[in-house]
C-alpha positions in Angstrom: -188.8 -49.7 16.6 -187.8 -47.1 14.1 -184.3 -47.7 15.4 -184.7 -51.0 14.2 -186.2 -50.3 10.9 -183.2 -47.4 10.0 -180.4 -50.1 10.8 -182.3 -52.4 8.6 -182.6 -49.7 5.8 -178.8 -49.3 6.0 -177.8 -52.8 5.8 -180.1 -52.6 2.5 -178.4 -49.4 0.9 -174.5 -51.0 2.0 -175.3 -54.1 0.0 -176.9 -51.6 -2.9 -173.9 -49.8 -2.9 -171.5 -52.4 -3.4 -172.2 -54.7 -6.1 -168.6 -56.1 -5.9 -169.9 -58.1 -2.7 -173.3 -59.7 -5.2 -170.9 -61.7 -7.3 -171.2 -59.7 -10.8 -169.9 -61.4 -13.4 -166.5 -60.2 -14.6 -163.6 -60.6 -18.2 -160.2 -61.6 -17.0 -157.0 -60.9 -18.0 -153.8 -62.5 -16.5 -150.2 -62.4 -17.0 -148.6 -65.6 -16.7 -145.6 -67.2 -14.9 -142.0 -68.8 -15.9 -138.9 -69.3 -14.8 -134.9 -68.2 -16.2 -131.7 -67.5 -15.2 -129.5 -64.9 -15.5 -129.1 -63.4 -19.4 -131.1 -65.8 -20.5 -134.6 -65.0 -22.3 -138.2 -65.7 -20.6 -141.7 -65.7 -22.3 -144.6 -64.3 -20.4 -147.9 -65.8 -22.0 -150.7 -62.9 -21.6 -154.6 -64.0 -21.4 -157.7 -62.8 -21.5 -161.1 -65.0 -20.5 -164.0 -64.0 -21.7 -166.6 -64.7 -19.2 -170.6 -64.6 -19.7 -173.1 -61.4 -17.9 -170.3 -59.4 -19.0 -171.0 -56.1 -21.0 -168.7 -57.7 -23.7 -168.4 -61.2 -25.1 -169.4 -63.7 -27.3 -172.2 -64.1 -25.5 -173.6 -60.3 -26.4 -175.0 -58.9 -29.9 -172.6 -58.0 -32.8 -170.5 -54.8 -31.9 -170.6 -55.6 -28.1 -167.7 -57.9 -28.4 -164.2 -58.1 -27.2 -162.0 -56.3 -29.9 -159.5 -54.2 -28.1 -157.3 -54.7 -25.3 -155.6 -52.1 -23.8 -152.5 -54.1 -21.3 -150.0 -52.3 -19.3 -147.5 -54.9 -17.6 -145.2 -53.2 -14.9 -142.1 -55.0 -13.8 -140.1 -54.7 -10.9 -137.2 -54.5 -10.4 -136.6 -52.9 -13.1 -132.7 -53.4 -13.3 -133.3 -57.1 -13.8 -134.9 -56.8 -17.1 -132.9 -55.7 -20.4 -135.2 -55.8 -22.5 -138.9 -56.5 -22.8 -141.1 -56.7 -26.2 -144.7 -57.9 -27.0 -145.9 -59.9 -29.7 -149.6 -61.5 -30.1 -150.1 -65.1 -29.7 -152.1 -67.7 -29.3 -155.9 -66.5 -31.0 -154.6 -63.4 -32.2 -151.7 -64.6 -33.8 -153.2 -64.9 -37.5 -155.7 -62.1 -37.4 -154.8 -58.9 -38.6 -155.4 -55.7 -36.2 -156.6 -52.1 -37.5 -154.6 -50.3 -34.7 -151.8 -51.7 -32.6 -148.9 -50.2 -30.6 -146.5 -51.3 -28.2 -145.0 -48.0 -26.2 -142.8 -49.3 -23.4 -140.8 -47.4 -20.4 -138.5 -48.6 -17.7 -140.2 -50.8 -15.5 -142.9 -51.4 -18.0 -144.5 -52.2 -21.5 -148.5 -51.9 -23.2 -149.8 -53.4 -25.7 -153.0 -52.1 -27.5 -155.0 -53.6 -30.1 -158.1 -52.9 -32.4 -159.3 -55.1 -34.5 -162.2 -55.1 -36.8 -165.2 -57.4 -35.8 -166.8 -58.2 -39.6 -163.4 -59.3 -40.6 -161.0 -60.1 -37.5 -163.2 -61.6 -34.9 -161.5 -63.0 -31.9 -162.2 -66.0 -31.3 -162.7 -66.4 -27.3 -164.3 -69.5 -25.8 -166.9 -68.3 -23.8 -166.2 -69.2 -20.3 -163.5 -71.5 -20.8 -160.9 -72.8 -17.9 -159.0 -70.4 -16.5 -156.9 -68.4 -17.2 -158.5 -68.3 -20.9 -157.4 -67.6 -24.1 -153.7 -66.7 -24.4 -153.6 -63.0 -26.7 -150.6 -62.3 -26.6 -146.4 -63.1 -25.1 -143.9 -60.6 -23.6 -140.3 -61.7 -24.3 -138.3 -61.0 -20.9 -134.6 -60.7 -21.8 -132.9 -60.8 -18.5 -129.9 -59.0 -17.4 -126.8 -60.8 -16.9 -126.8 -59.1 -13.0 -130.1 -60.2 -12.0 -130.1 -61.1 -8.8 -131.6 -64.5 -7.7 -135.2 -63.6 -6.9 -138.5 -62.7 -8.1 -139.4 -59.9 -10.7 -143.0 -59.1 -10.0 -145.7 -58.6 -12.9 -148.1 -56.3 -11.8 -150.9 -55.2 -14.3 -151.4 -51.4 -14.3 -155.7 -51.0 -13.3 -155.9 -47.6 -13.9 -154.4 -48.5 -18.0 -155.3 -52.1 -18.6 -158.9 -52.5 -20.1 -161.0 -54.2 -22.9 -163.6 -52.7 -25.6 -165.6 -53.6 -28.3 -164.4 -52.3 -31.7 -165.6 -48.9 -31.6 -164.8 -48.1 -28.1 -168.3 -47.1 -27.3 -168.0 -50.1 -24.3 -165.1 -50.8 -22.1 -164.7 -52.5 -18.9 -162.6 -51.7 -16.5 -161.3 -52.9 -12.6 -163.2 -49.4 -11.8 -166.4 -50.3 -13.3 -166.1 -54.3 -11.6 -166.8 -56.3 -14.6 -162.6 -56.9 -15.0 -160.1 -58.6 -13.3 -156.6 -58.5 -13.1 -154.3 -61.3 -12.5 -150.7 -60.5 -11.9 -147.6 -62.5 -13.1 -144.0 -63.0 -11.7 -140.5 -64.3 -13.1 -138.5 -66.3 -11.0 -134.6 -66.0 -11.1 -132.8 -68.5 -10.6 -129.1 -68.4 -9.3 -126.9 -69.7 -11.8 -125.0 -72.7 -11.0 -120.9 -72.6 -11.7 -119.5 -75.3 -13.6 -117.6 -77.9 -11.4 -114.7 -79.0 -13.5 -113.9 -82.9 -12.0 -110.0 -83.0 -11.8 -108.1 -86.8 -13.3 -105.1 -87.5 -12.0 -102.8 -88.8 -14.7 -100.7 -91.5 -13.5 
């Protein structure tokens, strides 16, 4: 009988432990999907959904909203890309941040935003279809020797998180209340030109 009651005890503490496995609620941010060809330029849309039971959102008191973003997009293979910038879009487009930064590497680029609540409030619609609200748009410039294939997207966990203004709240993949959803670029092979001969009589 006690054997029975300890297994019971640690089927209670396992489920404790993990609240992943209760269904907590959890923000999203995704990168999307398109398709180019060779030195040609692709556009990545970036979104965030802002999901209710979450720390942060509209559905939380003033100054436990989303107001920051902190994205880190890696791409691989690296070679493929020649260039890679961000811009905001969609429901940020018009507002007016009081930090932002871009800092980019090889085989990757961040954005980072602040913006003030009183005067620059996002406006996310709270639990809206997936994949959200687009934020933001990363312009892929593609090499001219990218191979047919696919470039993956891959957003960094350890880097990419949201916050309220004051930075006071953040959620992370860490803390469970923020998902990631990874992008991808599909190369295409580019077709020759098939010149159709005449003859001339």
């Amino acid at each position: 009988m006690p054997r029975l009651i300890s297994s019971s005890l640690a089927l209670v503490l396992c489920v404790v432990v993990h609240p992943a496995s209760a269904g907590l609620a959890a923000d999203v941010i995704s990168a999307g999907t398109a398709a180019g060809l060779p030195g040609t330029n692709v556009d990545i849309p970036i979104y965030i959904r802002d999901v209710s039971g979450t720390p942060l959102g509209l559905d939380q008191p003033p100054g436990s909203r989303i107001q920051s973003y902190s994205i880190k997009v890696d791409y691989s293979p690296a070679a493929s890309v020649q260039s890679v910038t961000f811009a905001r879009a969609g429901i940020t487009a018009s507002l007016t941040p009081a930090f932002e930064s871009t800092p980019s590497a090889p085989g990757s680029i961040s954005a980072l935003d602040t913006f003030q609540e009183s005067t620059n409030l996002i406006p996310f619609t709270l639990n809206a279809t997936a994949p959200g609200n687009q934020i933001g748009v990363l312009h892929f410039a593609l090499a001219a020797s990218a191979a047919p294939g696919t470039i993956t997207l891959t957003l960094d966990a350890a880097l990419s998180q949201l916050g309220n203004e004051s930075g006071t709240t953040t959620e992370t993949t860490a803390a469970t209340n923020l998902a990631l959803v990874n992008g991808s670029i599909t190369v295409n092979p580019s077709t020759p030109v098939r010149l159709q001969s005449f003859d001339v009589e």
